[in-house]
C-alpha positions in Angstrom: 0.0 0.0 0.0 2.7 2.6 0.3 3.2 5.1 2.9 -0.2 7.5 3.2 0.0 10.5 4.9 -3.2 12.9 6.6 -3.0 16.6 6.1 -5.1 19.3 7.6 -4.6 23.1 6.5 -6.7 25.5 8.3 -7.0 28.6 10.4 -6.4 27.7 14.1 -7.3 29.9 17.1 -4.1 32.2 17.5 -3.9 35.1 16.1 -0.8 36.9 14.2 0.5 40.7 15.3 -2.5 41.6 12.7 -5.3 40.3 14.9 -5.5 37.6 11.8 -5.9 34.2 12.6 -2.6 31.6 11.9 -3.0 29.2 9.6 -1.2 26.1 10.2 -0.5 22.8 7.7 -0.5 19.6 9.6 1.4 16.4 8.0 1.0 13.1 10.0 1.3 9.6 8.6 -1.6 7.2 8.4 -0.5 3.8 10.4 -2.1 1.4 8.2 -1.5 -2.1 10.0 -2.9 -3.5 13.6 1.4 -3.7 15.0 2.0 0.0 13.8 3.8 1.4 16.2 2.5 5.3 16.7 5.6 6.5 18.2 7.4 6.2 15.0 4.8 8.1 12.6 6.1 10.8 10.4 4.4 14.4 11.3 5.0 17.4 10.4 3.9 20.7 11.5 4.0 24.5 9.9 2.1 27.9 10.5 2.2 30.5 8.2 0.1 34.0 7.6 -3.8 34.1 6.4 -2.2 36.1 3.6 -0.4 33.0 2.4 -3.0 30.8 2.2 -2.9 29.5 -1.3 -1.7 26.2 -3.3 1.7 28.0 -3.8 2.7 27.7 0.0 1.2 25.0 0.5 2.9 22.5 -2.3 6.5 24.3 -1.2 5.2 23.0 2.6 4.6 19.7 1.8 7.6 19.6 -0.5 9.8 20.4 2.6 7.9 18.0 4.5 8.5 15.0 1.5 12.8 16.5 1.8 12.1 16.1 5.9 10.1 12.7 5.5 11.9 9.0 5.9 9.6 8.1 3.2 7.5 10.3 0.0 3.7 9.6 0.1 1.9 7.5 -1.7 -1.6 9.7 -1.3 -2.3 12.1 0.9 -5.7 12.1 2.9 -7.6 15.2 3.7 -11.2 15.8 5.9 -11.7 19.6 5.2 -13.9 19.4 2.1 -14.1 23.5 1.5 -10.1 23.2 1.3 -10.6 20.7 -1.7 -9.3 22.7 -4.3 -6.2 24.1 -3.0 -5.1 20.6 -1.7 -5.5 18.8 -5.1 -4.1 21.6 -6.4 -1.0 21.5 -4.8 -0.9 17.5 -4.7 -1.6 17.2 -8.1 1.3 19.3 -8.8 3.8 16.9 -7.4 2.1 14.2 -8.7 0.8 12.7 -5.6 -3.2 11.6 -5.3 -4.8 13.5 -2.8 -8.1 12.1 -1.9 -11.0 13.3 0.8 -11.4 11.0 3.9 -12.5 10.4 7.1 -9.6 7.6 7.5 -7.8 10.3 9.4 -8.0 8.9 12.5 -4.1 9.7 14.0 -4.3 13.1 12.5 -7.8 14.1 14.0 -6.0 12.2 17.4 -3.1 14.8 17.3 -5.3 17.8 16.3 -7.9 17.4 19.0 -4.4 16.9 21.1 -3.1 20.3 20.1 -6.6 22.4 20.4 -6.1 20.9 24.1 -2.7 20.9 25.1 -0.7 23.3 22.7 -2.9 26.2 21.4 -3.7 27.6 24.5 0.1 28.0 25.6 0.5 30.6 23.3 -0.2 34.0 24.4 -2.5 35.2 21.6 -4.4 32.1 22.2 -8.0 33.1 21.4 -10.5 30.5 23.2 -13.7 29.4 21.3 -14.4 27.2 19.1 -12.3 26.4 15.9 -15.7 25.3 13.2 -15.1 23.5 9.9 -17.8 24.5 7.2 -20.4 22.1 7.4 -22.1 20.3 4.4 -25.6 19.0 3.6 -25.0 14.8 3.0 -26.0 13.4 0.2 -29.3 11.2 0.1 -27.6 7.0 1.0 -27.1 5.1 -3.0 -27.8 1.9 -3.4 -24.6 -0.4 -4.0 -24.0 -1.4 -7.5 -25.8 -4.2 -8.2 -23.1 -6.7 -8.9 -21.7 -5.8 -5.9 -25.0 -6.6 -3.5 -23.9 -9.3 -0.8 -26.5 -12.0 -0.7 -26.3 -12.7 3.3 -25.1 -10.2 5.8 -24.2 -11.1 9.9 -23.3 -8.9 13.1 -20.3 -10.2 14.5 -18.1 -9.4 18.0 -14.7 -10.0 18.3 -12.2 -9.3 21.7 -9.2 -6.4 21.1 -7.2 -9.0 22.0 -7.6 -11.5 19.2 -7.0 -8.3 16.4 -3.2 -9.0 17.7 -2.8 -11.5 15.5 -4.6 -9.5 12.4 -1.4 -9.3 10.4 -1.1 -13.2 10.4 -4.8 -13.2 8.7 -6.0 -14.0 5.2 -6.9 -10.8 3.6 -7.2 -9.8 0.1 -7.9 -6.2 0.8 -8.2 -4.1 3.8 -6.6 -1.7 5.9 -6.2 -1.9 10.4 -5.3 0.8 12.7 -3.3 0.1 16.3 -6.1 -0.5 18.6 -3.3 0.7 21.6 -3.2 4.3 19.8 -7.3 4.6 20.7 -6.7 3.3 24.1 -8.9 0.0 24.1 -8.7 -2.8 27.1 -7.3 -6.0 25.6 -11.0 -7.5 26.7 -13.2 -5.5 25.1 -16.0 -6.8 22.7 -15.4 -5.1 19.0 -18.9 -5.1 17.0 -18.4 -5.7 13.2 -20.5 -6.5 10.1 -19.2 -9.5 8.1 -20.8 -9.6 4.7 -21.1 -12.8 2.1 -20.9 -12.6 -1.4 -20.5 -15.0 -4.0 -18.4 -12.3 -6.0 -16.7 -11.5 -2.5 -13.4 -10.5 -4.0 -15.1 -7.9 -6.6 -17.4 -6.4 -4.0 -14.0 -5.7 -1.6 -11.7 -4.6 -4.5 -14.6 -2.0 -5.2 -14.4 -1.2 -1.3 -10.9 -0.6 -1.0 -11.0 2.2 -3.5 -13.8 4.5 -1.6 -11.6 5.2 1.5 -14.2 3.4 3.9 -15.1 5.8 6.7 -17.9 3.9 8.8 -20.9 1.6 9.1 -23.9 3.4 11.0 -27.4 2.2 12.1 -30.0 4.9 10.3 -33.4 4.1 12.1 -34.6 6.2 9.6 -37.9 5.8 8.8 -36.9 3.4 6.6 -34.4 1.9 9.0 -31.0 1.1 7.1 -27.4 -0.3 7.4 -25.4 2.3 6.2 -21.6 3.1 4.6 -19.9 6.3 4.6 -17.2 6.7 2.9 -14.5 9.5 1.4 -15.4 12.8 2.6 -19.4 13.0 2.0 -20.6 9.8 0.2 -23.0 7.3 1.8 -24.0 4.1 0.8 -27.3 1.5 1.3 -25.5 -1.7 3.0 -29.1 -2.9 3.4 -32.2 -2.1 4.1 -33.6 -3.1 7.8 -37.2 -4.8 7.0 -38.2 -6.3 10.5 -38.5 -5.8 13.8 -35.7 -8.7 14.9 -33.2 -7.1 12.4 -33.3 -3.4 13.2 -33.4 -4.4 16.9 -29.6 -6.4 15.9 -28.7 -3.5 14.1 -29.3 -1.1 17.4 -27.6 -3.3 19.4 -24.3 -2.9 16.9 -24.7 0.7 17.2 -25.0 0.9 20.9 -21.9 -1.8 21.0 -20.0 0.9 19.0 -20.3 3.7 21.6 -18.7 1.5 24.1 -15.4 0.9 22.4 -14.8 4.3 21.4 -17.0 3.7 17.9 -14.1 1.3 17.1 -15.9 -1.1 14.6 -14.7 -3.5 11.5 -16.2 -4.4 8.2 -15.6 -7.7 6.2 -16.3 -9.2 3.2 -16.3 -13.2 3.0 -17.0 -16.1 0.1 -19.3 -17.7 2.8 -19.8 -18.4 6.8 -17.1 -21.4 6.3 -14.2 -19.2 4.8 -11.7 -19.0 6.6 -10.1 -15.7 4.6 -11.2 -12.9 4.0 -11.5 -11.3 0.4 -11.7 -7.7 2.3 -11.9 -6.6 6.1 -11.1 -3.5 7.2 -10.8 -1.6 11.1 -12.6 1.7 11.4 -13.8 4.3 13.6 -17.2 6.7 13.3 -15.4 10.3 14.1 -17.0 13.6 14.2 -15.0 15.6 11.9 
């Protein structure tokens, strides 16, 4: 997969000898395996001026970063949709894919760290709230219909046993250290396995959307759903009776227990022991 790296560039609440708000770029990299040890993630950190707040500094930034850097990119991951344009901009420039997502899990980690713990050391701190622009979402699409899984099952598994992830039989997917959200090795993990006889297809389709979540819409009507990239929302399946949506609550309310810590995968059939796609994820509030 490459090294992948999370970027945020955005005003944050200090403000310059102009009374204008610093901007600052954030660089972090994405740990992409269960055993990825967060101490030895790549970041990157810069402020600059509201008045240089353009595609220019910001691809001479991340070029400094990619001199600074072990390790180029292989794509870059950004949240803020409104900062879109300048973003591609710039990565497209260097040639490196920039893509919207709400995979950002370790950069959202060391933001909501530094809006805590760093920002308000410096003396033209200014307290309130730091708001992204907000967006409608988009009515939930069905799936293609080649990719519809014919059975679907809610599943638990304990932290402990995602140890051994690296040792499983994956064709496609993507884990994140479960020590860097701060999870008890005893903990149940709620997940949705779902079985397809075109299994591999329906996963190889996944793995391009940069998966985000799986959330319980009680709607009316009441539906499995998957977010993914910045805004996009997808019809897992649709929740027809009582016994179902009452599973489907209990996934949800499983979730908020474990810090919204959650897994999707992808299977031939119940007796599989591989999996054509699973991946780790975490609903986030971004």
């Amino acid at each position: 997969m490459g090294t992948i790296w999370e970027l945020d560039f955005y005003s944050r609440p200090i403000l310059d000898e102009r009374q204008k708000k610093l901007w600052e770029l954030l660089i972090c990299e994405s740990p992409l395996d269960i055993n990825h040890p967060t101490d030895s993630l790549y970041r990157y950190s810069e402020f600059t001026s509201n008045q240089q707040v353009n595609s220019i500094w910001l691809k001479s930034a991340i070029e400094k970063a990619i001199a600074d850097a072990p390790e180029a990119p292989q794509k870059i991951r950004f949240f803020r949709r409104q900062m879109n344009n300048m973003i591609t901009k710039a990565c497209t420039e260097m040639a490196i894919p920039a893509v919207l997502s709400r995979r950002t899990y370790a950069l959202n980690q060391w933001l909501q760290q530094r809006m805590e713990e760093v920002y308000p050391t410096y003396s033209n701190y200014q307290a309130g709230t730091n708001p992204s622009v907000q967006y409608m979402s988009p009515a939930p699409q069905p799936l293609p219909d080649a990719l519809i899984g014919e059975k679907w099952t809610f599943v638990s598994l304990e932290t402990e046993a995602f140890a051994e992830m690296s040792e499983w039989d994956i064709d496609f997917g993507e884990a994140f250290p479960l020590s860097a959200i701060g999870l008890a090795p005893n903990l149940q993990i709620p997940g949705l396995i779902i079985y397809s006889s075109r299994a591999k297809p329906l996963a190889a389709w996944m793995s391009g959307l940069e998966l985000a979540f799986v959330k319980f819409n009680s709607g009316p009507p009441a539906r499995l759903l998957l977010e993914t990239g910045g805004n996009d929302c997808w019809i897992l399946a649709n929740l027809a009776n009582s016994s179902t949506i009452e599973e489907a609550k209990r996934f949800s309310e499983a979730k908020s227990k474990v810090k919204q810590v959650h897994f999707l995968a992808v299977q031939s059939n119940p007796e599989s022991e591989s999996f054509a796609g699973f991946w780790l994820l975490q609903e986030i509030n971004i």
